[in-house]
Every structure is written in C-alpha cells, then in structure tokens.
C-alpha positions in Angstrom: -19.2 -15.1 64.7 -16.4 -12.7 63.2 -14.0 -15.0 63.4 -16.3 -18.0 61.6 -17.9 -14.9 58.8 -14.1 -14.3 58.0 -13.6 -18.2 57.3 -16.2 -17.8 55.0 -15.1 -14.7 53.0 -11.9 -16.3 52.8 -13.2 -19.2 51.3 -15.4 -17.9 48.8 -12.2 -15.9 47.7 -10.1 -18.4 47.2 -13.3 -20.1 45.1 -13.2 -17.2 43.0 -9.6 -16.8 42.4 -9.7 -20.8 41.5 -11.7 -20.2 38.9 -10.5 -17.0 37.7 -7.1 -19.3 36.9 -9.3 -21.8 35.4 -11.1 -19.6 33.1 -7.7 -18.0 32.3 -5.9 -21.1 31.5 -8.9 -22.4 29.1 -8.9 -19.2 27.4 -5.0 -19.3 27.0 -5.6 -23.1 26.1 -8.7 -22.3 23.5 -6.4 -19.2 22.2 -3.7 -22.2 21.4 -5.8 -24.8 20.0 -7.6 -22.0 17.5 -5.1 -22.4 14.8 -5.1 -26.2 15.0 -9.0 -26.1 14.5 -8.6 -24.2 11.4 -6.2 -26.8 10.0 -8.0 -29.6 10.8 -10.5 -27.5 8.4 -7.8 -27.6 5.8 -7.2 -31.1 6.3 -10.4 -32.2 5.7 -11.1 -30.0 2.8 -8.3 -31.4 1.2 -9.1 -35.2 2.0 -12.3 -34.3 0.4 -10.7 -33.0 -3.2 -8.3 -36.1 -3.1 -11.3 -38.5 -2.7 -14.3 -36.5 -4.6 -13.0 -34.0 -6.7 -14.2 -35.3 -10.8 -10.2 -36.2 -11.1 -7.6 -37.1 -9.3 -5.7 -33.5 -8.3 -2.1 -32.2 -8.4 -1.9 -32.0 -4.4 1.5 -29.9 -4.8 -0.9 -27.3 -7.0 -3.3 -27.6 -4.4 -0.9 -26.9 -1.2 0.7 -23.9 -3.6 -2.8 -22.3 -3.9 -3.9 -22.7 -0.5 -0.8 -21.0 0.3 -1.0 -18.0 -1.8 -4.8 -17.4 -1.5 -3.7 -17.1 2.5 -0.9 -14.9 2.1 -2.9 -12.9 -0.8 -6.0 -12.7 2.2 -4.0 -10.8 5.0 -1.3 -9.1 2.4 -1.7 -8.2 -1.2 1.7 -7.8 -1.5 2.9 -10.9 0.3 4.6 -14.2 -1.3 5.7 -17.3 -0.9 8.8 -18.7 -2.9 10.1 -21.9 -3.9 13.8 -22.6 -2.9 14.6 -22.0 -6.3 12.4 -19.0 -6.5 13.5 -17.8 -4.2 17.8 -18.0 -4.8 16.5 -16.0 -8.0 14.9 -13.5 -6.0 18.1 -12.4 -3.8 20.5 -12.8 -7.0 17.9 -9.8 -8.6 17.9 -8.1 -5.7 21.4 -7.8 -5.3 22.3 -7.2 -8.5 19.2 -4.9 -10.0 18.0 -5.2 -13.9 16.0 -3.7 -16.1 12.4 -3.4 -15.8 9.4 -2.4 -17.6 8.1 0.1 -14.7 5.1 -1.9 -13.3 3.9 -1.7 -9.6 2.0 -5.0 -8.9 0.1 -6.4 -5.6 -2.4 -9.4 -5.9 -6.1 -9.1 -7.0 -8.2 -12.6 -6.5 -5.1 -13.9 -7.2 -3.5 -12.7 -10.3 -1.3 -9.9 -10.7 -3.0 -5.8 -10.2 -1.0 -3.4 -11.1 -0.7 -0.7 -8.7 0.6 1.8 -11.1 3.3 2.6 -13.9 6.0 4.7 -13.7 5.9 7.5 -16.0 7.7 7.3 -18.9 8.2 3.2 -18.3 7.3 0.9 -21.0 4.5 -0.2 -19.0 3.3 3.5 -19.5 3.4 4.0 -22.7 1.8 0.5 -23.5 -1.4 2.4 -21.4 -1.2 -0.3 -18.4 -2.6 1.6 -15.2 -3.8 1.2 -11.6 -6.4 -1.9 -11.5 -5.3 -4.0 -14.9 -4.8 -7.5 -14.5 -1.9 -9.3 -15.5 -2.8 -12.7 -17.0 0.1 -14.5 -17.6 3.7 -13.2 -18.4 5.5 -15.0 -21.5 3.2 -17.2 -21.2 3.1 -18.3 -18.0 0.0 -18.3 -16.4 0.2 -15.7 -13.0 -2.6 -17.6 -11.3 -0.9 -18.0 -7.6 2.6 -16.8 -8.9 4.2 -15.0 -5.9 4.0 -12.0 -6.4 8.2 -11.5 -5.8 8.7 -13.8 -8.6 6.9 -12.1 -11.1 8.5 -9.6 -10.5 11.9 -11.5 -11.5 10.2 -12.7 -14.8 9.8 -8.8 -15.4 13.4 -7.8 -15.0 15.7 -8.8 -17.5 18.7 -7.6 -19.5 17.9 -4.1 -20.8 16.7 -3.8 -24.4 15.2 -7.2 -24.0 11.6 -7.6 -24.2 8.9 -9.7 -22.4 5.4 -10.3 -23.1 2.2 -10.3 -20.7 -1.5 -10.7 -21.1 -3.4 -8.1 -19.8 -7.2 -8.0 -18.6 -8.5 -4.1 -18.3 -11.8 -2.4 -18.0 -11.5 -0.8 -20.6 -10.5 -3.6 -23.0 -12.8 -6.4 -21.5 -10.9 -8.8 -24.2 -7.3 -10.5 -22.8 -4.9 -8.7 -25.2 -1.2 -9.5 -25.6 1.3 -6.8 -24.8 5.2 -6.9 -25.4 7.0 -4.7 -23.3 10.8 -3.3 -23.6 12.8 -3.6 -20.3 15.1 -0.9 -19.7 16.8 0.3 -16.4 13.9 2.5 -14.3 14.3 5.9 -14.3 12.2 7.8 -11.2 10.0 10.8 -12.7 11.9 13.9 -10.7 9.9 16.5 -9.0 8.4 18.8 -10.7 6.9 22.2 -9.3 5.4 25.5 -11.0 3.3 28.7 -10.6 -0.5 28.7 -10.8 -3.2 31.2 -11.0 -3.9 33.5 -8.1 -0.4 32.8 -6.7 -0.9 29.0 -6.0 2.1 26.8 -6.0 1.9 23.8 -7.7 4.4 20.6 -6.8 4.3 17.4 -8.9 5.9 14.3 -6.9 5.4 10.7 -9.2 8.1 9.1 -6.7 9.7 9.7 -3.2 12.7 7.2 -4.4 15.8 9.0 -5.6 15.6 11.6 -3.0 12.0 12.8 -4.0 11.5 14.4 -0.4 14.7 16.2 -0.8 13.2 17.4 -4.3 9.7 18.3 -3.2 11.8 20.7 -0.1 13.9 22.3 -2.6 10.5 23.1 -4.7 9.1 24.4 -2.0 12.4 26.8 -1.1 11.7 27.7 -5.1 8.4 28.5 -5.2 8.5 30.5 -1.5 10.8 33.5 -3.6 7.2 33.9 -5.8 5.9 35.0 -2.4 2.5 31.4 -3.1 -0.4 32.1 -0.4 -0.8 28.4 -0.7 0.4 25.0 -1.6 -0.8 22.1 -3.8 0.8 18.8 -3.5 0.2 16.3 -6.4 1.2 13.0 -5.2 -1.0 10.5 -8.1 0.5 7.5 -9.1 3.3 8.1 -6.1 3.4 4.8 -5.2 7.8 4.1 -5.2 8.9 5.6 -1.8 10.2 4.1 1.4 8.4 4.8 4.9 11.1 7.0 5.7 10.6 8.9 2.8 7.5 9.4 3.5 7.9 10.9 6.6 10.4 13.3 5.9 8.0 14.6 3.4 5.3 15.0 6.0 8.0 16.6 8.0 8.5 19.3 5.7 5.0 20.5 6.7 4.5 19.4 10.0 6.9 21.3 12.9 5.8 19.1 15.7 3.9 16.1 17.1 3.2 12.7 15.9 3.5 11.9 12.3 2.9 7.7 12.4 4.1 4.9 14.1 5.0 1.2 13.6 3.7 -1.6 15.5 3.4 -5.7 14.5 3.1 -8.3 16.9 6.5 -8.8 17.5 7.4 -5.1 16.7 7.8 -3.2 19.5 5.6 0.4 18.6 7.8 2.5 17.4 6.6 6.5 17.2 7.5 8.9 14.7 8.1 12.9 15.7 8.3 15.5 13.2 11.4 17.3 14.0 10.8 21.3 13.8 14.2 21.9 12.3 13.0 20.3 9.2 10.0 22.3 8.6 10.0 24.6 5.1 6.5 26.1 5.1 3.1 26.7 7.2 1.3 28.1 4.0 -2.4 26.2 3.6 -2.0 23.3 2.2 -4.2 20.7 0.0 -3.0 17.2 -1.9 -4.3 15.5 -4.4 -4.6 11.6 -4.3 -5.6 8.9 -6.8 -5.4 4.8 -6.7 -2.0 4.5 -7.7 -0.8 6.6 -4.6 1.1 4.1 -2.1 3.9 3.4 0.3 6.0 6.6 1.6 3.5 9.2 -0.3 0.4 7.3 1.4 2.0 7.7 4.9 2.6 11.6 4.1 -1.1 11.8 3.7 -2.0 9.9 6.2 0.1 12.2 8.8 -1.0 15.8 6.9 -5.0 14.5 7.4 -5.3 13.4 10.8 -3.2 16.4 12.0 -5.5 18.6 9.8 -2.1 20.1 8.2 -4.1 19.8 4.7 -7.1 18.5 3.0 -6.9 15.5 0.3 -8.4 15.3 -3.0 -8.8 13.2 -5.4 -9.2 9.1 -4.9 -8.7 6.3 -1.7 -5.6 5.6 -1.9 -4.1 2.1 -2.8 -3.2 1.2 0.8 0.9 -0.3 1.2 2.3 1.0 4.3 3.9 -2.2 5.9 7.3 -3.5 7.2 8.1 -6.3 5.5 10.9 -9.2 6.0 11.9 -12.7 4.2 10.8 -15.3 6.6 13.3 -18.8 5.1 11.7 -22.0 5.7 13.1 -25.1 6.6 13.1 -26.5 2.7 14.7 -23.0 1.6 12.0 -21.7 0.6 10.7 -18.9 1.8 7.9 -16.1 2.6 7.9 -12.6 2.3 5.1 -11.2 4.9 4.4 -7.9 6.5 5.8 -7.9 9.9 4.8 -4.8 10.9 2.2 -2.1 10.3 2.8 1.7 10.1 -0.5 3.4 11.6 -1.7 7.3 11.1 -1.8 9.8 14.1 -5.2 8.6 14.7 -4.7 5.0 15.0 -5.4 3.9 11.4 -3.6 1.2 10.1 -2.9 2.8 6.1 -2.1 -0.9 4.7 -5.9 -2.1 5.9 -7.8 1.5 5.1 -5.7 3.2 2.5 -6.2 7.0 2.9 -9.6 8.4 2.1 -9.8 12.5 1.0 -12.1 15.0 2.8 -12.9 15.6 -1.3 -13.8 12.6 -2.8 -13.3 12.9 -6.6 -12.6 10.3 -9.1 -10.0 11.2 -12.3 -11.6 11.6 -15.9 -10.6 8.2 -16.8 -13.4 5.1 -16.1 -12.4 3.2 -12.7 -11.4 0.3 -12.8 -11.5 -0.8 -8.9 -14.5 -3.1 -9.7 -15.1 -4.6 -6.0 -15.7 -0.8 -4.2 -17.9 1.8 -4.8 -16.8 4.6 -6.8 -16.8 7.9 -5.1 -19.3 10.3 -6.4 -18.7 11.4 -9.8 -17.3 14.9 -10.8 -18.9 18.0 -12.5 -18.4 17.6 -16.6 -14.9 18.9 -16.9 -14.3 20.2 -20.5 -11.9 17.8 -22.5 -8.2 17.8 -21.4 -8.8 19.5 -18.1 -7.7 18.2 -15.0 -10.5 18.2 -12.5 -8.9 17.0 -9.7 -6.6 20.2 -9.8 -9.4 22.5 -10.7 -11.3 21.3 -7.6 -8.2 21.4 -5.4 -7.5 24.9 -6.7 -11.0 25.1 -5.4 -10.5 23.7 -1.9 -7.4 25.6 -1.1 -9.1 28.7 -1.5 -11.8 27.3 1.1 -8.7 26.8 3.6 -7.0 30.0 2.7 -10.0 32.1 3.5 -10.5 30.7 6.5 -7.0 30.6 7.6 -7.2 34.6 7.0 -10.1 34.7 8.7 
C-alpha cells in the first residue's frame, strides 16, 4: 500500500513539474513573440496609410516619424540619426562650436526647451523652460532628432541662426534670430542673508560647479550661517558625477543613487565622509529647468531627509546614455541606463517633486500637468521661492535645536 501510494506521489510530481516547464517555456515563448505582435501592428498600420490614406504618402517620412515618436515615447532626449546626420554629429562633438545656450528635450515631437543658460543668447531673447521650437532656419523640427538640432544650433561664433518659437506667453509663432557665441557656464555664486542664512546660487554643475558650491560653503562657514540655502533653478548642465559630489558635500555616509539598465549591471553610489563640508540644516530650491547632476543631488538630499526642496518638479534627465550605430550608419542615441534615488525612484521617469510645492512668479508653461498650488501675492520683484525657503529653513532649524 506504501509502496503503490509512493508510485502515485511520484507521478503526480513529475505531472506537475511537466507542466511547470510547459508553462515556463510558453511564457518565455509569449515574452519572445511580444515584440513581433506589436510590429505586425506597425505593419499593418502602415499597409493601411499606403492603400487608404487621401494620397499616396512619403513612406521614408512615415518610417522617420514612427521612429522618432518611439524614441520620443520612452526618452525625451533620445534620437535617431541619419548616416549623414549622424558623421555631423561626432565631427561637433569633437571639435565644439558656438552655441546659443539652449537646453532642449522633445515635447509631442518638436523641440522644448529645458532651459537657457544665463547670459546666452537664448536668454536674453527671453526663451525659457517649456517654449517650443518650431523650426530652425527654416527647417521645420517636426521629428528632427533631437542631436541634430542641436548641430544646426552650433555654428561659427558671431554667426547667427534663426528659430520659430511657440510660448505661452506669446500664443503667436514669432521669429527669433539668435547670436552663437562660445558657452560660458554661469559660476557659483554665494552670499549672506538675513538672520545669518547662507545663500548659494549654482546655474550649472559643469566647469567644476561642485568644486565651486564646496569652496562657497568653506566661505560662508567663517560668517559662523545656522543654515544653508541651495538655489539650484535652471541647473540643468551637470554630469551624474557632478551631481553626486554635490550631494556628497552634505551627505557623510550611506547611499546617495545608483545606476541600473537592463544590460547595466546596478551600480551603487556611497557618499564618502572625507568629502563632507557641512551638517548645518539645509533646504533647496527647485524649478522646471533643474536637470541632470543637480536633479540627482536633490534626489539624494530628499530621500535621506538631509534637506527639504522648494520650489517646482523638476524636469526629470538622469540617464546613461550611449550611441547605438546601425547597420546603414546611422545611428541611435538611447538611454541605456537609469540612475535611481535612495528610495528606488527612477529621476528620468518622476523628476524630483519638493516637500514645498511652489510655482515661480512667472505663468507656467508645462501645459500637460497640473500646476502646483499657487503662492501668496508676492510684492513685485520679490522672489518667493526664496522668501518661502527662508521660511522653511527656519521650520528645520527650530526643530533641529529642539
């Protein structure tokens, strides 16, 4: 009776087992056959523009939209280049040219701008974070990759190029000509507040901008501050590592962000406690033209509850990102790899939202999201972002005393 019970246990085992495999195999089949599904979707779609669309379409057009709009769906700032396009795009890169200071991503496929450097052209023409670009001499940015506009924006210095620009605040396209010259980062700037606050002012984290913001902290620390404000609007040049070592200069110890893709091996970030310059409370302010390096600094400094954020959601560009060359030569430039917050957030996706959501005196311009709630009246020329972080920090000072 044992014996003929343990036949049967066996049996129904193995039954089990069979099928787990099968269902295993299926899925693993299914998971491989997903992608062709979805371009057999594509393929008919575009059997059924070649036959029924009211004329007879530019298929090349076509494919180059498809492409873009797919790219432009998982990564603003991806593109896809030409062979051409992209032989021009490594000859800029290797030898760099003037440019007129704009920060672009894509928005329903033309050109956002992201932010522009102080001082740039692009600045003092009044372009900022959420104007469209319509067409550059000319040229229609529809589906242009984004890395190539960017080459139609450099040029020889003192020459001159000309884009249409879409804005909120000037609902008509108007025409814009804009001087290229070589870029110049803002520096660092830092100062004294009232009731012994210091005040640092970082518009980029290229050019050694987290060396800059430690030696205005070493600065303002022979003033004897009882807290810190970090300004980091519009920060949006600044590589990962840059960003990190900023975070570092606040952060003695744990986990500041890592870096994970699906063929990138995670990758964890420590802050190092030899690098750390100050403990004093601490609060940042944020708007949607802070990216890249600065938004990973915030990203670390929140989840650790090092400092509180105000201001606005940040843009959200935190990504590894490589050349991929095609088999034509041409070529796409994709985010590889994703650098994540202590907690697990992946910036590029979320962006960086403040415990003190404010939005700046000028209109917003972000038309597809909600606008945080809107500030007290704040009497003309004041800056009520830094009023209420002057605000905040005394919250975290108190309570750090108490």
């Amino acid at each position: 009776m044992y014996k003929r019970l343990r036949i049967i246990v066996v049996a129904v085992s193995l039954c089990l087992l069979a099928l787990a495999v099968t269902g295993a195999a299926l899925d693993k089949k299914a998971a491989r056959e997903a992608p062709y599904r979805q371009l057999a979707v594509y393929t008919e779609v575009l059997s059924r523009i070649k036959s029924d669309y009211v004329e007879e379409p530019n298929l090349a057009n076509v494919t180059l939209g498809a492409v873009n709009g797919l790219l432009e769906s998982i990564d603003p700032f991806a593109s896809y280049l030409s062979a051409k396009q992209y032989q021009e795009y490594l000859k800029q890169r290797d030898t760099p040219r003037a440019g007129v200071g704009l920060i672009l991503s894509k928005k329903f496929g033309y050109l956002g701008v992201v932010t522009a450097l102080t001082g740039s052209s692009a600045a003092q023409s009044g372009l900022s974070t959420g104007d469209m670009i319509e067409a550059i001499n000319g040229v229609s940015t529809r589906d242009m990759p984004l890395a190539y506009a960017d080459v139609l924006l450099h040029g020889q210095a003192g020459s001159t190029v000309e884009i249409s620009v879409l804005s909120v605040r000037q609902p008509e396209s108007k025409k814009i000509t804009l001087a290229r010259a070589m870029v110049r980062y803002p520096p660092v700037t830092h100062r004294m507040l009232e009731e012994q606050v210091g005040y640092i002012r970082a518009e980029s984290l290229l050019a050694g901008g987290a060396t800059q913001v430690a030696a205005a902290l070493a600065e303002l620390h022979k003033q004897n501050p009882v807290g810190i404000i970090l300004d980091l609007r519009r920060c949006s040049t600044g590589k990962p590592e840059d960003g990190l070592a900023l975070a570092n200069l606040f952060l003695d110890k744990g986990l500041l962000a890592y870096l994970q893709g699906q063929k990138v091996a995670r990758r964890n970030f420590e802050a190092d406690p030899a690098r750390t310059l100050t403990r004093l409370p601490l609060v940042l302010i944020t708007n949607r033209g802070t990216a890249a390096g600065a938004e990973i600094a915030a990203a670390a400094l929140l989840d650790r509850q090092r400092a509180d954020i105000v201001g606005e959601r940040t843009y959200g560009d935190a990504a590894l990102r490589q050349a991929i060359t095609l088999e034509d030569g041409s070529a796409i430039i994709l985010a590889v790899a994703k650098y994540y917050s202590p907690n697990g957030k992946a910036i590029q996706d979320t962006g960086v939202t403040p415990t003190a959501a404010m939005v700046e005196s000028e209109p917003v311009t972000e038309i597809e999201e909600e606008a945080p709630p809107e500030p007290p009246a704040a009497r003309p020329g004041e800056d009520n972002l830094l009023r209420k972080a002057l605000e905040v920090l005394r919250e975290r000072i108190r309570k750090t005393a108490s």
